[in-house]
N, CA, C and O atoms as CSV, one atom per row, in Angstrom:
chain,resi,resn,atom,element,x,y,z
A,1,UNK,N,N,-30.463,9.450,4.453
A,1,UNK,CA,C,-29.397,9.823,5.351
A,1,UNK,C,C,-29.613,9.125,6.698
A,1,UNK,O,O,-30.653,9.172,7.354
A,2,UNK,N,N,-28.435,8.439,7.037
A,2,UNK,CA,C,-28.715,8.129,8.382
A,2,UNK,C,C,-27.917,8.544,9.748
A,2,UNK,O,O,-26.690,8.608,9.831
A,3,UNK,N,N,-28.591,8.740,10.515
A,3,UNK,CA,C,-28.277,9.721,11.717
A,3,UNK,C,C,-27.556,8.798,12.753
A,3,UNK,O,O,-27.932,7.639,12.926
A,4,UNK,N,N,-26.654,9.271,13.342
A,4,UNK,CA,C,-26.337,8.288,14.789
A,4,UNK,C,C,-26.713,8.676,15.934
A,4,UNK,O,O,-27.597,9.519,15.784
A,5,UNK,N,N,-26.435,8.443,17.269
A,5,UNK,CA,C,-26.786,8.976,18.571
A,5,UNK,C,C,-26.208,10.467,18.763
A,5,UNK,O,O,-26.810,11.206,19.542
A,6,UNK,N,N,-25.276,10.856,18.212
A,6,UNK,CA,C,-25.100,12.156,18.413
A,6,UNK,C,C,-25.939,13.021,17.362
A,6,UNK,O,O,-26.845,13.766,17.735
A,7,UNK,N,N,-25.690,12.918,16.449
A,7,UNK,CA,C,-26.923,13.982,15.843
A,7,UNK,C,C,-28.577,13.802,16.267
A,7,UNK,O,O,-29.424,14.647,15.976
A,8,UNK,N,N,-28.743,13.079,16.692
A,8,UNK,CA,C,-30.122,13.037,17.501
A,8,UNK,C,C,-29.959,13.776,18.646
A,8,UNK,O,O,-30.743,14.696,18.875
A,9,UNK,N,N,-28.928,13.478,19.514
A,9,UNK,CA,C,-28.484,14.385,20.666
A,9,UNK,C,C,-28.433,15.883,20.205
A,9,UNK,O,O,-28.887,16.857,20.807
A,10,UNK,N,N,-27.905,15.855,19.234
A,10,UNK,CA,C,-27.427,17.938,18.911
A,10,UNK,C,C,-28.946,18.449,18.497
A,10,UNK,O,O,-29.277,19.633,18.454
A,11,UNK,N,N,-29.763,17.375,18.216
A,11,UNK,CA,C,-31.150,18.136,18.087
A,11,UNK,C,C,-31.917,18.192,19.137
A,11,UNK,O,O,-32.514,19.239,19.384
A,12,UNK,N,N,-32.052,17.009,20.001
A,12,UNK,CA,C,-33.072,17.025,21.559
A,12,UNK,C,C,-32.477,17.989,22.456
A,12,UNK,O,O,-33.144,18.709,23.200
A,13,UNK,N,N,-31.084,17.998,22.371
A,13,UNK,CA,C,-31.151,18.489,23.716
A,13,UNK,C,C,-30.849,20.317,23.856
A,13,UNK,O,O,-30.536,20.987,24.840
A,14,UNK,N,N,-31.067,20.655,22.627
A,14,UNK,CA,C,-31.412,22.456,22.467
A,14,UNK,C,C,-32.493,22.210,22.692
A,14,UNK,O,O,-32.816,22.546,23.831
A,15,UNK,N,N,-33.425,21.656,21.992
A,15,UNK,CA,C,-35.424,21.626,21.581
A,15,UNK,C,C,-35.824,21.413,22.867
A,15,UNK,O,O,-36.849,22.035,23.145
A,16,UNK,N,N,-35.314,20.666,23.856
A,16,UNK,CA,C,-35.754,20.210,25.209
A,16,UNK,C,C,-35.736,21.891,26.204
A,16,UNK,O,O,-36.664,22.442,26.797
A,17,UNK,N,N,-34.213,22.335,26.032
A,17,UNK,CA,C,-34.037,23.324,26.996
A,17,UNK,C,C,-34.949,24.547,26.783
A,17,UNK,O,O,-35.708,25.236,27.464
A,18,UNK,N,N,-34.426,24.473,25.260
A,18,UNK,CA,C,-35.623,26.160,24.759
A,18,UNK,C,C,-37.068,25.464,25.382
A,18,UNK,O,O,-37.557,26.288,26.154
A,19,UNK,N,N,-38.120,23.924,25.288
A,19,UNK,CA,C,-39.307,24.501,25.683
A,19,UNK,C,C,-39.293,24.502,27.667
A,19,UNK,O,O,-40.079,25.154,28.354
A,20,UNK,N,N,-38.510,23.857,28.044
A,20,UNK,CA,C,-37.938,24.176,29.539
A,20,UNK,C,C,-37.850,25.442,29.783
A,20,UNK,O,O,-38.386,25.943,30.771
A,21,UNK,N,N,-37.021,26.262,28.739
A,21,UNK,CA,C,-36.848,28.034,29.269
A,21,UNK,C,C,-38.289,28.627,28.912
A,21,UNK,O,O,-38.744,29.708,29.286
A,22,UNK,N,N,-38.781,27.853,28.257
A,22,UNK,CA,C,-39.908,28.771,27.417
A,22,UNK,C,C,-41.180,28.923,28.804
A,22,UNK,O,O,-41.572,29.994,29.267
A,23,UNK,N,N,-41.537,27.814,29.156
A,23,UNK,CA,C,-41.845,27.352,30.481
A,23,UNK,C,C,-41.228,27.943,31.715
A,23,UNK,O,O,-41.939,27.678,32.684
A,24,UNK,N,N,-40.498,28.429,31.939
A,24,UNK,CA,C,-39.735,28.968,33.286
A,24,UNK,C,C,-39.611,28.119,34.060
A,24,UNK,O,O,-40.052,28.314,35.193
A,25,UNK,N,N,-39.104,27.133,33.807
A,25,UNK,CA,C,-38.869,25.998,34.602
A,25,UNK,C,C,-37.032,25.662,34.920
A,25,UNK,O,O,-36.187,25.553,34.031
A,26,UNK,N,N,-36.758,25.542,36.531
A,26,UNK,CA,C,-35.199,25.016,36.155
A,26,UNK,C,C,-35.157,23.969,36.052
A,26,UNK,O,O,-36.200,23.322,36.143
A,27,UNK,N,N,-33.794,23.272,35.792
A,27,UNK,CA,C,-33.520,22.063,35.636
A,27,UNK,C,C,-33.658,21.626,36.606
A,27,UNK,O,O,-34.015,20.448,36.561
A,28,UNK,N,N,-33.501,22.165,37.852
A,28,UNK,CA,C,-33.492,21.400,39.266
A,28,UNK,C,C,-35.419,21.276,39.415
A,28,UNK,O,O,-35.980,20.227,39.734
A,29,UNK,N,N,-35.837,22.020,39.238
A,29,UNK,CA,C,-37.408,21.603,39.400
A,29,UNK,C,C,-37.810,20.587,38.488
A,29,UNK,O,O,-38.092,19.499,38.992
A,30,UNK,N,N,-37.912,20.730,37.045
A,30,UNK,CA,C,-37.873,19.745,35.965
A,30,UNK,C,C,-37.041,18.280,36.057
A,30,UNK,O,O,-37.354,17.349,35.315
A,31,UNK,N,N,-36.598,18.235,36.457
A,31,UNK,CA,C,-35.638,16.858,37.041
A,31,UNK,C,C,-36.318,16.156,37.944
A,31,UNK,O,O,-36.661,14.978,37.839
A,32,UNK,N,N,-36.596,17.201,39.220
A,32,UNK,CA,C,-37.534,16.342,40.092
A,32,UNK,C,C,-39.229,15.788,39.649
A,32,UNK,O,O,-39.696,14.651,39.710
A,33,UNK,N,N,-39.917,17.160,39.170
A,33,UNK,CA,C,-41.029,16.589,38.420
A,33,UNK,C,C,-41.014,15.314,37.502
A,33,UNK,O,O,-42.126,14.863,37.229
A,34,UNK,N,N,-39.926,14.671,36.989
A,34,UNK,CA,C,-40.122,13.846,35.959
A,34,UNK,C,C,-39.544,12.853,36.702
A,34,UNK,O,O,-39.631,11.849,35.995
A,35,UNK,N,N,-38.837,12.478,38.042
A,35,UNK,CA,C,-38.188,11.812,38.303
A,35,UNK,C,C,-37.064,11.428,37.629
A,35,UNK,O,O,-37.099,10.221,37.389
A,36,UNK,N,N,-35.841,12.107,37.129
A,36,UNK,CA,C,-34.595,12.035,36.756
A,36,UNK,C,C,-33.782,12.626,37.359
A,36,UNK,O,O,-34.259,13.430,38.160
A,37,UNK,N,N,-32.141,12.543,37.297
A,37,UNK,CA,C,-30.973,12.855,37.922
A,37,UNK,C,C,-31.243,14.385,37.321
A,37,UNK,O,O,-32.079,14.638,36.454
A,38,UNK,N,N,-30.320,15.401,37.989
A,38,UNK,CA,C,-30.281,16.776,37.490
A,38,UNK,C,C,-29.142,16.545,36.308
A,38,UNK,O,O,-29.101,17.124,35.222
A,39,UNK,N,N,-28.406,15.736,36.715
A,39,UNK,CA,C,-27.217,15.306,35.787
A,39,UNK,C,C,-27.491,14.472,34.512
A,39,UNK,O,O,-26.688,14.429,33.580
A,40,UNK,N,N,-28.720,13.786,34.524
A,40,UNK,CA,C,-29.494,13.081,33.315
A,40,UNK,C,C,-29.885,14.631,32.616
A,40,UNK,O,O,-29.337,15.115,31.626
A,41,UNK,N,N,-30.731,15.103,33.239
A,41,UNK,CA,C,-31.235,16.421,32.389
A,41,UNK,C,C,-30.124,17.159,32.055
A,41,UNK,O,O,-30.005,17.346,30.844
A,42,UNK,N,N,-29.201,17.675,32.820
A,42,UNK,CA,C,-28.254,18.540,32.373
A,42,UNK,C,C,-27.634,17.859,30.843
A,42,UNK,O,O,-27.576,18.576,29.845
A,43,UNK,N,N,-27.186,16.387,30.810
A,43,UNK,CA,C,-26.654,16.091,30.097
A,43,UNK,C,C,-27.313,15.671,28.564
A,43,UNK,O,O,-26.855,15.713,27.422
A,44,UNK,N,N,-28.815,15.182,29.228
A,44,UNK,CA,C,-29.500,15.441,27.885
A,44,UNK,C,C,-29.121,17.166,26.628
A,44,UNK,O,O,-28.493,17.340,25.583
A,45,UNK,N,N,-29.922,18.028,27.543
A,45,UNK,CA,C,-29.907,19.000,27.081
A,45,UNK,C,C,-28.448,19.755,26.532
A,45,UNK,O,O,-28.450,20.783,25.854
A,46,UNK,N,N,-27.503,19.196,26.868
A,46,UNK,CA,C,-25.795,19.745,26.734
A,46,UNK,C,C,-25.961,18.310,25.349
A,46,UNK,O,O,-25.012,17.753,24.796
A,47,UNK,N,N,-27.118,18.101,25.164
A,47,UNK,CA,C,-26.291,17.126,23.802
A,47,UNK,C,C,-25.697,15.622,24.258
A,47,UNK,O,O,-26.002,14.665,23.546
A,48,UNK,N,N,-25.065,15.461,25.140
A,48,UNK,CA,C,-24.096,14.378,25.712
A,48,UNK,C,C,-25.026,13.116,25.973
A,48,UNK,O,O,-24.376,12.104,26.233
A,49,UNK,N,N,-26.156,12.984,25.963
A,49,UNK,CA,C,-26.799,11.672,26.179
A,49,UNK,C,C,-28.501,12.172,25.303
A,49,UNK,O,O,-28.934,13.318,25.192
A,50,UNK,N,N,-28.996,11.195,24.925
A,50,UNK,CA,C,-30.820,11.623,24.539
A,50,UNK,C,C,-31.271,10.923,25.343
A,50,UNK,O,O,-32.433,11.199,25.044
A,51,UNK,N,N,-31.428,9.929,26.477
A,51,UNK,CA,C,-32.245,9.559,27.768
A,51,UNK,C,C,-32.904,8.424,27.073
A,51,UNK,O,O,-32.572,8.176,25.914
A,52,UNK,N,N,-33.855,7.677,27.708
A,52,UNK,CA,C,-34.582,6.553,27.362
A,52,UNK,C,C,-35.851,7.365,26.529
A,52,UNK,O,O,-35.949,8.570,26.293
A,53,UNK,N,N,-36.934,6.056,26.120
A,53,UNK,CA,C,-37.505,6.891,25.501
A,53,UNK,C,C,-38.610,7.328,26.344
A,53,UNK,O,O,-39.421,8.242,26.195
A,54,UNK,N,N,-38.420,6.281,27.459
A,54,UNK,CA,C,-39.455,6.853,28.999
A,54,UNK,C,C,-39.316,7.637,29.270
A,54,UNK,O,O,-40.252,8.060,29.948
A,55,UNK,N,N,-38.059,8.691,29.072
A,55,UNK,CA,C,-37.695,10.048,29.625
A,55,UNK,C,C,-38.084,10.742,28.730
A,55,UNK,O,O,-38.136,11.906,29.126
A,56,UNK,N,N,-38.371,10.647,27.774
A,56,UNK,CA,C,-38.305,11.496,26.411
A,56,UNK,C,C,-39.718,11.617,26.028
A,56,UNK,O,O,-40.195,12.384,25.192
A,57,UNK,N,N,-40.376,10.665,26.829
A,57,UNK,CA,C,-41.660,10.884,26.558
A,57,UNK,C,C,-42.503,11.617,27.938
A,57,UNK,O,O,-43.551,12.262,27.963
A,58,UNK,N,N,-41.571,11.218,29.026
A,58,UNK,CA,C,-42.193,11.975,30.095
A,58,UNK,C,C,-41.588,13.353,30.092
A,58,UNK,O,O,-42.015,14.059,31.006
A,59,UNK,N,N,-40.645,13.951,29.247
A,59,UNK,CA,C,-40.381,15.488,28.878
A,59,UNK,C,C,-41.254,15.949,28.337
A,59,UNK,O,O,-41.746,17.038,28.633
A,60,UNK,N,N,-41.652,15.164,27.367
A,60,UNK,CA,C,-43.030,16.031,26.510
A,60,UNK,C,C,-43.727,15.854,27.066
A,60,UNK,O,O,-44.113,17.000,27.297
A,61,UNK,N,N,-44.627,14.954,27.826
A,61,UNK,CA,C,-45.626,15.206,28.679
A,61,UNK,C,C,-45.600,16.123,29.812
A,61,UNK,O,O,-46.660,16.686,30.084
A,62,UNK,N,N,-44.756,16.324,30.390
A,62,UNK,CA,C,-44.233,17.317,31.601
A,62,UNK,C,C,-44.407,18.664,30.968
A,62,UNK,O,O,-45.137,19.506,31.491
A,63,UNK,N,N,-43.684,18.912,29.735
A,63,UNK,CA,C,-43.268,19.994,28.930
A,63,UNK,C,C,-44.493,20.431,28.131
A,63,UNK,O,O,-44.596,21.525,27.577
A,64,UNK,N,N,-45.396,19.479,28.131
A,64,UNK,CA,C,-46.787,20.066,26.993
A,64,UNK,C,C,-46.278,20.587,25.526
A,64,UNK,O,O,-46.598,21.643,24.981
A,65,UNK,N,N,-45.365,19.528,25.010
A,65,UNK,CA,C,-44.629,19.240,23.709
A,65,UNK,C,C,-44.958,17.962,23.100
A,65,UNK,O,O,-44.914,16.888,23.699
A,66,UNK,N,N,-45.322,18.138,21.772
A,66,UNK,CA,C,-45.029,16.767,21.276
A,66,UNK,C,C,-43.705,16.247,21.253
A,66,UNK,O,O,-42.815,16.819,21.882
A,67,UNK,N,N,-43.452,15.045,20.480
A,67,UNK,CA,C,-42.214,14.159,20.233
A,67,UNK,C,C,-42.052,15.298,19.058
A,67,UNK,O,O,-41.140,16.110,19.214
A,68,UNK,N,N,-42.834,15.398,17.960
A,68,UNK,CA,C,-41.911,15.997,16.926
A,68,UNK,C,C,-41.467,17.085,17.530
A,68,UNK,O,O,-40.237,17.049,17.586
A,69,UNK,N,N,-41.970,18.152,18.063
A,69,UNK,CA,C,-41.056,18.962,18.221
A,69,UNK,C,C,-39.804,19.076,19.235
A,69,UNK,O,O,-38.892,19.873,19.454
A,70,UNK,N,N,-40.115,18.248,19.569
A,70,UNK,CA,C,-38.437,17.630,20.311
A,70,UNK,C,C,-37.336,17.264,19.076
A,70,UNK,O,O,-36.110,17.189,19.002
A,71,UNK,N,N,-38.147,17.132,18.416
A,71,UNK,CA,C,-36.944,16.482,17.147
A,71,UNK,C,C,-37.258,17.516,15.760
A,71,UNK,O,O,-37.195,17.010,14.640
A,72,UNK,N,N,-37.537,18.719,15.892
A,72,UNK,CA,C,-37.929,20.035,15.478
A,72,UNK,C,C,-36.331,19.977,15.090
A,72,UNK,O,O,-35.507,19.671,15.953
A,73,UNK,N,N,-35.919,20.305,13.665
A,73,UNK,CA,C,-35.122,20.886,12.954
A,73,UNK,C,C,-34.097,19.141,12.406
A,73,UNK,O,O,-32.911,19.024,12.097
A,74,UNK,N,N,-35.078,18.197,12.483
A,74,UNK,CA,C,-33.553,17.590,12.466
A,74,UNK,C,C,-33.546,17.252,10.845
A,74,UNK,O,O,-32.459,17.087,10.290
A,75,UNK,N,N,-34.991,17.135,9.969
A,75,UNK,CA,C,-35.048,17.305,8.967
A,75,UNK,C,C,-35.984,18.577,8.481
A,75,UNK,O,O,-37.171,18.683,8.789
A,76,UNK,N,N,-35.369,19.380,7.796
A,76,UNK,CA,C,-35.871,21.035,7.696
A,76,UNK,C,C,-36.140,20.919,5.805
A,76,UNK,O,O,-35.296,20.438,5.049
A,77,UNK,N,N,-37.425,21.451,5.375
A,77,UNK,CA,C,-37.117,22.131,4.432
A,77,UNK,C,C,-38.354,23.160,4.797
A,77,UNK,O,O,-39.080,23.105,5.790
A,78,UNK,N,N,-38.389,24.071,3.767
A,78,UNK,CA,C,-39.115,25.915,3.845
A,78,UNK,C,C,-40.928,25.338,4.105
A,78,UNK,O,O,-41.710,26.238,4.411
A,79,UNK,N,N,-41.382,24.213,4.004
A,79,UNK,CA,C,-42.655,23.458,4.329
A,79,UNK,C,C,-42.534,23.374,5.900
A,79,UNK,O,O,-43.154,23.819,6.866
A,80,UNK,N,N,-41.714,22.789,5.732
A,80,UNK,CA,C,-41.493,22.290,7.769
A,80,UNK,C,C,-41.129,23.405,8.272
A,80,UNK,O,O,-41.515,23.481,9.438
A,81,UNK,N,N,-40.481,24.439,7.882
A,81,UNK,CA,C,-39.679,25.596,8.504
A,81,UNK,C,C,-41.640,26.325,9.077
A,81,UNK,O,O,-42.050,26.564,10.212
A,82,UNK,N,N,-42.145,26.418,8.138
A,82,UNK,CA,C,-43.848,27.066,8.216
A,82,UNK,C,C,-44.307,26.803,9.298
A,82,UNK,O,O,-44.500,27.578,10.234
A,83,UNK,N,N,-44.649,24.929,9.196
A,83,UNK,CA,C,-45.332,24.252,10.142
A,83,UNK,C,C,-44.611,24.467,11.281
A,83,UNK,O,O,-45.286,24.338,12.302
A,84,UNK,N,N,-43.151,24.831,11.492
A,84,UNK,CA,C,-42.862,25.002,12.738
A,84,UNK,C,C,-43.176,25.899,13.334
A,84,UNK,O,O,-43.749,25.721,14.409
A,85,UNK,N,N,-42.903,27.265,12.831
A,85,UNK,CA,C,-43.625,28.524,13.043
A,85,UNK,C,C,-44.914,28.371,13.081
A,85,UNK,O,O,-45.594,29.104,13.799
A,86,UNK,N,N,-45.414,27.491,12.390
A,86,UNK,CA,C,-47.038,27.580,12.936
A,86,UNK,C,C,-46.985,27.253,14.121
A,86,UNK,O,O,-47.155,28.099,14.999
A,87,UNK,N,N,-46.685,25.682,14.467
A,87,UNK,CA,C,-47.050,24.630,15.745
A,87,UNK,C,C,-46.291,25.872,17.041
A,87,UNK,O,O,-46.677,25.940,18.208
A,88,UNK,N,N,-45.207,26.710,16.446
A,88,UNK,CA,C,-45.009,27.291,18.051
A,88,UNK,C,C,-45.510,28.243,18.275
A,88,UNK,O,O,-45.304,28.768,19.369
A,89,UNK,N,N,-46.585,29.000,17.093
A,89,UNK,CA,C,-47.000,29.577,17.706
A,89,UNK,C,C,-48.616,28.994,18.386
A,89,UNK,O,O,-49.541,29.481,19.035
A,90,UNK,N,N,-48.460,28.419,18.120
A,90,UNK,CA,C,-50.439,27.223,18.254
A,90,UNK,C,C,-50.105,26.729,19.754
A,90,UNK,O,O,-51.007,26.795,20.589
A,91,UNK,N,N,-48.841,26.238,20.118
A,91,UNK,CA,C,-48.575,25.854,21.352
A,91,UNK,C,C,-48.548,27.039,22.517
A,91,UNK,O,O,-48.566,26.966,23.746
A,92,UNK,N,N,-48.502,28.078,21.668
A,92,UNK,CA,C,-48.623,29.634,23.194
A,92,UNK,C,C,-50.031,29.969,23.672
A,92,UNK,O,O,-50.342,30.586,24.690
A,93,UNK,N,N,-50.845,29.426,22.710
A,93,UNK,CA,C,-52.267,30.005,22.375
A,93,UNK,C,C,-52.889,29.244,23.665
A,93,UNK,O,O,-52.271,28.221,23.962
A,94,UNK,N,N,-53.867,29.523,24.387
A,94,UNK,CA,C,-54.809,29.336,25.539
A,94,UNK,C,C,-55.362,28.367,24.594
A,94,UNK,O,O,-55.181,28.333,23.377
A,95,UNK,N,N,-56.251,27.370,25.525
A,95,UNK,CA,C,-57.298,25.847,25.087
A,95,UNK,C,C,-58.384,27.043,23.892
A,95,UNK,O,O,-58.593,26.741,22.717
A,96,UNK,N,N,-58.910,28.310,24.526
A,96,UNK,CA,C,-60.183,28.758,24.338
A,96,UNK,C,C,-59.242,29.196,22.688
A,96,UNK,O,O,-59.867,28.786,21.710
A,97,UNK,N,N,-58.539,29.584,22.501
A,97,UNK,CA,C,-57.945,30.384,21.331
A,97,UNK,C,C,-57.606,29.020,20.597
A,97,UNK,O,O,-57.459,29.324,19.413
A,98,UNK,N,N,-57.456,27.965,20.719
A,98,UNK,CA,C,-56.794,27.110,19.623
A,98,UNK,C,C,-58.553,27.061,19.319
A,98,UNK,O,O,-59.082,27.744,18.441
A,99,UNK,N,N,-59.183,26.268,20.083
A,99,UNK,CA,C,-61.017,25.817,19.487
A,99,UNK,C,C,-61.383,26.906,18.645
A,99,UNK,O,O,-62.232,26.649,17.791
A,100,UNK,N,N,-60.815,28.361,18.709
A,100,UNK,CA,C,-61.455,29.083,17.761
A,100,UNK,C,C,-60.717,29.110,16.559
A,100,UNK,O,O,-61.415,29.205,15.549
A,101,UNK,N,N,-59.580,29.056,16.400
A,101,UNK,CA,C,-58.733,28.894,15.295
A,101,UNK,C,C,-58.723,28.038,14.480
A,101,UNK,O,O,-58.497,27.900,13.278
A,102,UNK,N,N,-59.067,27.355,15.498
A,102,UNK,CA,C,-59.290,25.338,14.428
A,102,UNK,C,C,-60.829,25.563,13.719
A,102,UNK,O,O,-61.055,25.328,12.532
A,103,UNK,N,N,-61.907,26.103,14.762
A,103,UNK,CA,C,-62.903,26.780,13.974
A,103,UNK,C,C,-62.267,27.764,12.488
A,103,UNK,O,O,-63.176,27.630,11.669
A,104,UNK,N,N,-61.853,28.092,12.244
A,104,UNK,CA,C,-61.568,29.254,11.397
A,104,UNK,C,C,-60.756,28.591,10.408
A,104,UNK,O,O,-61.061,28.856,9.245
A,105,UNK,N,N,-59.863,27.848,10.571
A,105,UNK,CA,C,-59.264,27.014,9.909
A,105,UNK,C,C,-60.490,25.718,8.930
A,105,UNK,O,O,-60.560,25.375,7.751
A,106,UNK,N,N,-61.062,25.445,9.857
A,106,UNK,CA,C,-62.162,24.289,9.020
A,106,UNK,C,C,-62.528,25.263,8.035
A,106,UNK,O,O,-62.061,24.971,6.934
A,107,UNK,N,N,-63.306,26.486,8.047
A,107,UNK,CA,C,-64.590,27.189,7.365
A,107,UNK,C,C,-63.746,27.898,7.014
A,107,UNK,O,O,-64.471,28.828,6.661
A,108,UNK,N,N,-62.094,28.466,6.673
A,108,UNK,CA,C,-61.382,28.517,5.315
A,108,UNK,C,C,-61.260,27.755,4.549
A,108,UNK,O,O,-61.300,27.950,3.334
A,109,UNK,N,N,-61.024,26.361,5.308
A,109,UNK,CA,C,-60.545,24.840,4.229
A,109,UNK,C,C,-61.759,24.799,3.196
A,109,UNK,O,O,-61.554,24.853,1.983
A,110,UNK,N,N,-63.265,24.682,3.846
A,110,UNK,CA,C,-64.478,24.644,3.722
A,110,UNK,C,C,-64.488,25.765,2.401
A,110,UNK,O,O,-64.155,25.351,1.290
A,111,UNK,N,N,-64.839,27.020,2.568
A,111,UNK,CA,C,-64.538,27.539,1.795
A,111,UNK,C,C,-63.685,28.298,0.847
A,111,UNK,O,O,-64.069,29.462,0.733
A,112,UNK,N,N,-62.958,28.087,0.346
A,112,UNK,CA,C,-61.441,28.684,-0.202
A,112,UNK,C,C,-61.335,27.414,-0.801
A,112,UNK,O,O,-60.335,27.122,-1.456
């Protein structure tokens, strides 16, 4: 299947705002931190443009998101639906809580 600029748009620019709200961040602060127009961000996130990929990469870096989950749902099946629910909840978790989980995770893999 191949996608055009708008269905890439109808996926970035929800995934962008939810981790922006998730963050408590406004658009007017987030705009300036990244150096973009409020009107670039507004319009990303309304769908209407996906930005360069300099912007798109300085969202996730700003945002403490990867790229995939910026692009979170655009191919879904009940595997990815998991890993997503995993990765958001792995992304709430403190530095000290992921090192122990990833511990716990090895020495299930390990044994099991």
């Amino acid at each position: 299947m191949l996608l055009d600029g708008k269905d890439v748009a109808k996926i970035l620019g929800p995934n962008i705002k939810k981790a922006r709200l998730k963050r408590g961040y406004t658009q007017e602060f987030l705009a300036e931190k990244i150096n973009i127009s409020i009107d670039l961000l507004r319009n990303i996130e309304n769908s209407r443009n996906v930005g360069s990929i300099q912007t798109l990469l300085n969202l996730c870096n700003f945002l403490e998101i990867t790229p995939n989950a910026m692009f979170e749902n655009l191919y879904t099946t009940k595997d990815d639906t998991l890993d997503t629910t995993l990765q958001e909840y792995f992304d709430t978790l403190s530095t000290r809580s992921k090192k122990a989980l990833q511990k716990i995770i090895i020495h299930l893999d390990k044994n099991y």
